[in-house]
SEROMAR-627286 format. One record per residue (C-alpha): z, y, x; residue in one letter. Coordinates in Angstrom, 1 decimal, padded with zeros to 4 digits. Last residue first. Example, Ala and Ser with C-alpha at 12.3 -4.5 7.8 and 13.67 -1.06 7.14 Angstrom:
<atoms>
      pz      py      px  r
   007.1  -001.1   013.7  S
   007.8  -004.5   012.3  A
</atoms>
This chain:
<atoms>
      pz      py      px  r
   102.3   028.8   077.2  X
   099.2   027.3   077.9  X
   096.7   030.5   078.9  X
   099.9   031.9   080.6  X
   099.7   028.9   082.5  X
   095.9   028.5   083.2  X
   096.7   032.2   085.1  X
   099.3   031.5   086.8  X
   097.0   028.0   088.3  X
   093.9   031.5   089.1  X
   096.4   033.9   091.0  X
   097.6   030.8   093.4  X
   094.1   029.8   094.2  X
   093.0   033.9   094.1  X
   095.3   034.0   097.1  X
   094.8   030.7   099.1  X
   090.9   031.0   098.5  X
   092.1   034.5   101.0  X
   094.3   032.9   103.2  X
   092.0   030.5   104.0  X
   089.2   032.7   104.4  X
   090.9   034.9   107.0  X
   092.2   032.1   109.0  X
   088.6   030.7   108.8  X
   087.1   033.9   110.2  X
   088.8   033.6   113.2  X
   086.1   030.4   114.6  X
   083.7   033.4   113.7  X
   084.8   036.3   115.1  X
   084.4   034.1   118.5  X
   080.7   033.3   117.7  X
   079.8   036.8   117.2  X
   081.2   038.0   120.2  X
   079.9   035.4   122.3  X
   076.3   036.0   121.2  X
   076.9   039.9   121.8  X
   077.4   039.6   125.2  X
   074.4   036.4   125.8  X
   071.9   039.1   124.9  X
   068.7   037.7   124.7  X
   069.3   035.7   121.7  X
   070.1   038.9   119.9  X
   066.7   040.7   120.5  X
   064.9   037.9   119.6  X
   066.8   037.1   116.8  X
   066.2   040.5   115.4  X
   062.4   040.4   115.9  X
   062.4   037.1   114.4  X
   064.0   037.8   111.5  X
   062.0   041.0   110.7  X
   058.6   039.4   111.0  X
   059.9   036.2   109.3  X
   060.6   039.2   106.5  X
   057.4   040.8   106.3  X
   055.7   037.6   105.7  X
   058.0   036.5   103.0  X
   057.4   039.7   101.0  X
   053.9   040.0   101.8  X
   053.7   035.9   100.2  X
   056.2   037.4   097.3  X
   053.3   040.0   096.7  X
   050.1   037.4   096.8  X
   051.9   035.2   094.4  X
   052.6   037.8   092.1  X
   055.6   038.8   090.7  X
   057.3   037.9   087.7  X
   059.1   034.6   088.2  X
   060.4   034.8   091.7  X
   061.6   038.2   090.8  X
   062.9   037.5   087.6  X
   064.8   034.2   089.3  X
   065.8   036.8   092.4  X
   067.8   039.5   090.6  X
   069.7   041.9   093.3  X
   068.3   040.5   096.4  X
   064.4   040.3   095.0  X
   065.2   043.8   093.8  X
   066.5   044.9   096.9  X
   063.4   044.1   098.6  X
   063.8   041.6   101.5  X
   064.5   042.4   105.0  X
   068.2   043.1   105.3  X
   069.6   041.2   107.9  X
   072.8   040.2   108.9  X
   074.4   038.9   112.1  X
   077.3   036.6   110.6  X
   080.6   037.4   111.8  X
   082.4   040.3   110.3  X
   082.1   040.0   106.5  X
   081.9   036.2   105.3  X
   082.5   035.5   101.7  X
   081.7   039.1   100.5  X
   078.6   039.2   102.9  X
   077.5   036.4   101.2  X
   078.2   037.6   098.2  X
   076.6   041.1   098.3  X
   073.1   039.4   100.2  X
   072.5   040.6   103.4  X
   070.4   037.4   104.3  X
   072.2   035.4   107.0  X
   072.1   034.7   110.8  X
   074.9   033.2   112.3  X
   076.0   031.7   115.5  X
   077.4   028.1   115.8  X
   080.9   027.2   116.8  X
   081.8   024.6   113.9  X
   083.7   027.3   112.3  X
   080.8   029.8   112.0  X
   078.9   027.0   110.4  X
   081.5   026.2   107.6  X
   081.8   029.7   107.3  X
   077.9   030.4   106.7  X
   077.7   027.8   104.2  X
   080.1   029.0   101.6  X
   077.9   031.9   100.1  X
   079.5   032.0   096.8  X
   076.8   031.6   093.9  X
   073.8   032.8   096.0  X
   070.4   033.1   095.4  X
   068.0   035.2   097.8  X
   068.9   032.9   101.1  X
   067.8   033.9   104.4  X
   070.8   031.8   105.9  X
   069.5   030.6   109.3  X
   072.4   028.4   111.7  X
   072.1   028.6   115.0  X
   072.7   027.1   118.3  X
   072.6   023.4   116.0  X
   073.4   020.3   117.4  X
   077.3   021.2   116.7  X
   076.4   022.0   112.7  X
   074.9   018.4   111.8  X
   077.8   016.5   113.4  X
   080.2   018.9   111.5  X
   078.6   017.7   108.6  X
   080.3   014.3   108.4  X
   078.5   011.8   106.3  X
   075.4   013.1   108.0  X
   072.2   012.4   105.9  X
   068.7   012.8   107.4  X
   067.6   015.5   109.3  X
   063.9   016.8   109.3  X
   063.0   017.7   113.3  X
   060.3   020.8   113.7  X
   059.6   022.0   116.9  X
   056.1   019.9   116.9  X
   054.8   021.5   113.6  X
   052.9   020.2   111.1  X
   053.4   016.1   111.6  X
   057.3   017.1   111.7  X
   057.0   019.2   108.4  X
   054.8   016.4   106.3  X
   057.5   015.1   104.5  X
   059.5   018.6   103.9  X
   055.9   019.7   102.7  X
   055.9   016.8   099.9  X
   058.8   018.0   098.3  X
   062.0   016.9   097.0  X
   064.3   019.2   095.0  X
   067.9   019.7   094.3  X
   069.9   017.6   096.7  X
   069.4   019.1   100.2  X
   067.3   018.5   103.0  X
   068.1   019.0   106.7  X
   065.5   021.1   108.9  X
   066.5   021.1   112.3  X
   064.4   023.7   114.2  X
   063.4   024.2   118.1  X
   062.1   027.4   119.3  X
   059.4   028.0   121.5  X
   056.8   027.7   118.3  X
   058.3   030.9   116.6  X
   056.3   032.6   114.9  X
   055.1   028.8   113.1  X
   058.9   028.2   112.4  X
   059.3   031.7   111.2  X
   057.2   031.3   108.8  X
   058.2   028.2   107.4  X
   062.0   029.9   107.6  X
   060.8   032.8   105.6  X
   059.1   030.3   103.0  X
   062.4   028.1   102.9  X
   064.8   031.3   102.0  X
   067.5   029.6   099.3  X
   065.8   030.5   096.5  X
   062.8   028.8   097.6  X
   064.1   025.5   098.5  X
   064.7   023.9   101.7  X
   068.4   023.0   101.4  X
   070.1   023.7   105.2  X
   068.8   025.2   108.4  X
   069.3   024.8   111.7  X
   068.1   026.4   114.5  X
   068.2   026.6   118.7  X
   068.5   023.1   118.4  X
   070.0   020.7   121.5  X
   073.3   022.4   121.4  X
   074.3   022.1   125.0  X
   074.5   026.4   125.7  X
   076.5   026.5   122.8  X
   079.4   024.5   124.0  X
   080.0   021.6   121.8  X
   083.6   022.6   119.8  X
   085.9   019.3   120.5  X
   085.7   016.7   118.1  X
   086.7   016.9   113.8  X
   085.5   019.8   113.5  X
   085.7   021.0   109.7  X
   083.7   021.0   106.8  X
   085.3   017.6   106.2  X
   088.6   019.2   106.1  X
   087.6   020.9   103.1  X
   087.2   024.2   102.8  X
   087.8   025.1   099.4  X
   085.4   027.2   096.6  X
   086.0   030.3   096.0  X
   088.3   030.8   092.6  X
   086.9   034.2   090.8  X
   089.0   035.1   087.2  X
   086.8   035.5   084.0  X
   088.5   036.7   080.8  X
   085.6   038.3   079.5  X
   082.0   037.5   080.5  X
   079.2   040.4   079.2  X
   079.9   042.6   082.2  X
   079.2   040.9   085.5  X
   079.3   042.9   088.3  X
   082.9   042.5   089.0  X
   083.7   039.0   088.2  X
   080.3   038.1   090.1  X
   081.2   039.9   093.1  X
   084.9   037.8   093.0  X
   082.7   034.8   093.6  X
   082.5   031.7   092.5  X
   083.2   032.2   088.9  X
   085.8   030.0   086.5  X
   085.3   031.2   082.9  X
   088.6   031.1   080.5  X
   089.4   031.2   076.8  X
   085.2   030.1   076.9  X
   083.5   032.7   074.6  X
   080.0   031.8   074.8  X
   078.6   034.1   077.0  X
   077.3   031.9   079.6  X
   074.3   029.8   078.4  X
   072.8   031.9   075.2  X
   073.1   035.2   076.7  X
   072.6   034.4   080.7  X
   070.0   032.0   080.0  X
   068.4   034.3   077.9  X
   068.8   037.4   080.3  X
   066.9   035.1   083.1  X
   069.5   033.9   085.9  X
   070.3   036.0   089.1  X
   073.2   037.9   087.6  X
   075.1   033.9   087.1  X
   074.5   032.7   090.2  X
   075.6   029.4   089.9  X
   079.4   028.1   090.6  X
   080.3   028.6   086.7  X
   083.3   026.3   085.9  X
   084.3   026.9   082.5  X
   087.5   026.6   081.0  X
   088.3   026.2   077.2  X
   092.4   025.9   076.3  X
   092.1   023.2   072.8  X
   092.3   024.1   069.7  X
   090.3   021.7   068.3  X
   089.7   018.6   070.5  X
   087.1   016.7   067.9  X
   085.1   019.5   066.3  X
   085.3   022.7   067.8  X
   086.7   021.8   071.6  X
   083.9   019.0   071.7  X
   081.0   020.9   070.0  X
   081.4   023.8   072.0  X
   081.3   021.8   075.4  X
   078.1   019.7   074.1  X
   076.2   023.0   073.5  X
   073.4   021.7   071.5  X
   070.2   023.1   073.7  X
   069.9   026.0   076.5  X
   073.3   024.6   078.5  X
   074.4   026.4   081.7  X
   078.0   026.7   080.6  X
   078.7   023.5   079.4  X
   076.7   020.1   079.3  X
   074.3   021.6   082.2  X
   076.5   022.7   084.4  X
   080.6   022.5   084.3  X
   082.9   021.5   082.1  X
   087.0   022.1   081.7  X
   088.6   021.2   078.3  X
   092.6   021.3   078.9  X
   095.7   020.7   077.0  X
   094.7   017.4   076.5  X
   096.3   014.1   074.2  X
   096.7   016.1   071.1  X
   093.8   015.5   069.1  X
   094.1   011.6   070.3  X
   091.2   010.2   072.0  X
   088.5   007.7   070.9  X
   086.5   010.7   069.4  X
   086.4   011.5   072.9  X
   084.5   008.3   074.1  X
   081.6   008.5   071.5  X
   081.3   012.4   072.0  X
   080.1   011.2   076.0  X
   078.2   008.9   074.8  X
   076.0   010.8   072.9  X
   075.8   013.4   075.5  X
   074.5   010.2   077.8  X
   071.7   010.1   074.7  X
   070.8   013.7   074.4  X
   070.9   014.0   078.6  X
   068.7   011.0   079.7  X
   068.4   011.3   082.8  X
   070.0   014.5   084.6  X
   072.4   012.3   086.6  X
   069.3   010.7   088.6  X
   068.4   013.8   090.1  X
   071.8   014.6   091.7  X
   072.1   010.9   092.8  X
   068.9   011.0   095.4  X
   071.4   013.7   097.5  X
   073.7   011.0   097.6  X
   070.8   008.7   098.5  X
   069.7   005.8   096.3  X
   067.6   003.2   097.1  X
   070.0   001.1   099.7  X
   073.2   002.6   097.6  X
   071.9   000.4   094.3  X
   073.1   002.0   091.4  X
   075.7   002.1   088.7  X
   074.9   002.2   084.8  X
   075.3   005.6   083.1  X
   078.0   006.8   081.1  X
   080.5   007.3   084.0  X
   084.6   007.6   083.1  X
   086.4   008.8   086.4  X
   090.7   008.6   085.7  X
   092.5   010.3   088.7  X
   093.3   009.7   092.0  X
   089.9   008.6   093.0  X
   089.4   005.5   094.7  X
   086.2   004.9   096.5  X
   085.4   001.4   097.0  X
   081.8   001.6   095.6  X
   079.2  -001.2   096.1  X
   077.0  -001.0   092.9  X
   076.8   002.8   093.6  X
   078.1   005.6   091.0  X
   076.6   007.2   088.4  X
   076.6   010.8   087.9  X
   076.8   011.1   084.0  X
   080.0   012.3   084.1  X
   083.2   012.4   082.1  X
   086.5   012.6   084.1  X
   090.0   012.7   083.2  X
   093.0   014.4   084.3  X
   096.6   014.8   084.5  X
   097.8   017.9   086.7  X
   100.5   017.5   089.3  X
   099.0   020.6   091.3  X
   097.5   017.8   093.6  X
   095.1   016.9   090.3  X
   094.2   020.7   090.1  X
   093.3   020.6   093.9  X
   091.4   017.4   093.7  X
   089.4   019.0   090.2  X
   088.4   022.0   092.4  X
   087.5   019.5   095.2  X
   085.1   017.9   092.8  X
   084.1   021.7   091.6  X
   083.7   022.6   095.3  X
   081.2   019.4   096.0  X
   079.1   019.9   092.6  X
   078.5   023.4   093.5  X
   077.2   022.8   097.2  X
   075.2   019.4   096.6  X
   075.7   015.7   096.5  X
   076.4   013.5   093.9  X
   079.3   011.0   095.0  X
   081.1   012.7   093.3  X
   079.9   014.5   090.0  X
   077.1   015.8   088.1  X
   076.9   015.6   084.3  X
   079.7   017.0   083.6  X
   082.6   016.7   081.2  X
   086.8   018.0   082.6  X
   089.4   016.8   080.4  X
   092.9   017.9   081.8  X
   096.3   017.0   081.2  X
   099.7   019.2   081.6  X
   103.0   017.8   082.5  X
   103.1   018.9   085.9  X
   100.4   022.1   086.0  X
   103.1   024.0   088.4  X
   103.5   021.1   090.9  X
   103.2   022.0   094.0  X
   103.0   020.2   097.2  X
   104.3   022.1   100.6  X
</atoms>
């Protein structure tokens, strides 16, 4: 059934990263903006994403871009993350050029997200919009990063800034998190392109015992590199995210034989049935979606016992708690303070953990199936639950209005 309880109302929503960007917390804020557009909301885009020469998507609401389109044969959609942090003083620029073109009264809404919002460190473009050219105007931001894993000055200057509204990913971070006021947790959507699309491959077929997504630190790479070279019976697909490039994804498959780097898979369910497995060590989390998408594909789960992943997916995933709790509970200090020879110890002594435990679970073909059939539930569970807060979240932007 379509509602329409933000008919009448219009929304401007700034960032710099947008569709056809790709990455985790840019994909559920573009589906945010979908859902708030299906509500029978009216809304414009800013971004400094740019788009490719060749586009025919159609969006179903307004997209302005302030930086020049580019070629798809260069540029991945992973490649575009990079490219929309160019230039930020002068895009900003741009940005407050095209508002002052709007009337006062034209939006009910300012939503931002990232770097020209709530994550800014410099001239809070956000601020200076709802202060100076669209006073009085409802503030929400969309905060889909870790928020109790960032440095206290990012967390002081960045995120407490007062927003009438702050969007979180994670009901974990609405309760730890003391210095944010009227903050409300939305998790992100599935989507049915997280979904199968083609009948479940059996397990037993999967040609990768493991697959892992986004090689970066915070995300686990250095236990998965370790367990890669524990572990040279084992096959791993390794498939890049949009963040950060490095020369040691490049050189993986000349390293180690049971290593295959993906390349882009316009439908991730593809990605997800070649894998038996899917490894989750991660140490910084802002909702813990991949798991779910994973479980619901068929594969088995290992992940890091990490509060919101465990929040976002309770009964299926085979959890493991083999970092220090500190790491867990703050990991940018962590990463940041300690030395190099301590985090190696710590990434050392988890790989040993991991594959001790996977060992054990991969030879029982019992527990296996167990795991696997909690997960293709879980999604039930998961959509009534982003259902839930969905529904408490759109009363919320109307008491904010009224």
């Amino acid at each position: 059934m379509l509602m329409t309880r933000l008919k009448g109302k219009h929304i401007l929503y700034i960032t710099e990263i947008f569709h056809p960007a790709s990455g985790g917390g840019e994909k559920a804020t573009y589906e945010h903006m979908c859902k708030l557009h299906e509500e029978g909301a009216e809304i414009t885009v800013i971004t400094a994403t740019p788009d490719y020469l060749d586009s025919t998507h159609e969006y179903p609401f307004e997209v302005i871009r302030v930086a020049d389109p580019l070629p798809r044969q260069k540029y991945s959609r992973a490649d575009l993350v990079g490219e929309s942090y160019r230039d930020y003083f002068h895009r900003a620029a741009k940005v407050i050029d095209i508002v002052k073109t709007f009337p006062k009264d034209k939006y009910d809404y300012l939503f931002c997200y990232g770097r020209w919002g709530p994550l800014t460190l410099g001239p809070n473009l956000f601020k200076r919009i709802s202060e100076q050219y669209l006073k009085g105007i409802i503030t929400v931001a969309l905060q889909y990063d870790p928020i109790s894993s960032l440095p206290n000055a990012w967390q002081d200057a960045g995120i407490n800034r007062g927003w009438n509204l702050t969007v979180l990913g994670s009901p974990v971070l609405v309760d730890t998190w003391d210095n944010i006021t009227n903050s409300i947790p939305v998790v992100p959507f599935i989507t049915d392109s997280d979904l199968p699309t083609k009948p479940i491959v059996p397990w037993e077929d999967r040609p990768y015992d493991f697959g892992f997504i986004n090689p970066t630190h915070h995300k686990g790479f250095n236990t998965i590199l370790k367990l890669i070279s524990q572990m040279p019976d084992k096959k791993f697909i390794i498939k890049p995210g949009g963040y950060h490039h490095s020369v040691v994804i490049d050189k993986l498959e000349a390293w180690f034989p049971n290593v295959t780097v993906a390349g882009w898979y316009e439908d991730m369910s593809d990605f997800y049935m070649e894998c038996k497995s899917i490894l989750y060590p991660s140490l910084w989390e802002g909702f813990g979606m991949v798991p779910i998408e994973a479980a619901a594909n068929g594969c088995l789960v290992f992940a890091n016992d990490h509060p919101i992943i465990r929040d976002a997916n309770p009964d299926f995933p085979i959890f493991i708690n083999a970092y220090p709790q500190e790491a867990t509970n703050n990991w940018f200090t962590y990463y940041h303070e300690k030395p190099d020879g301590q985090k190696h110890q710590m990434y050392l002594f988890a790989a040993e953990e991991w594959e001790d435990t996977i060992r054990d679970i991969f030879a029982d073909k019992d527990i296996i199936d167990k795991h696997i059939s909690i997960g293709l539930d879980a999604m039930n569970k998961h959509t009534l639950r982003q259902d839930n807060l969905w529904n408490a979240y759109i009363e919320r932007l109307l008491t904010l209005s009224s």
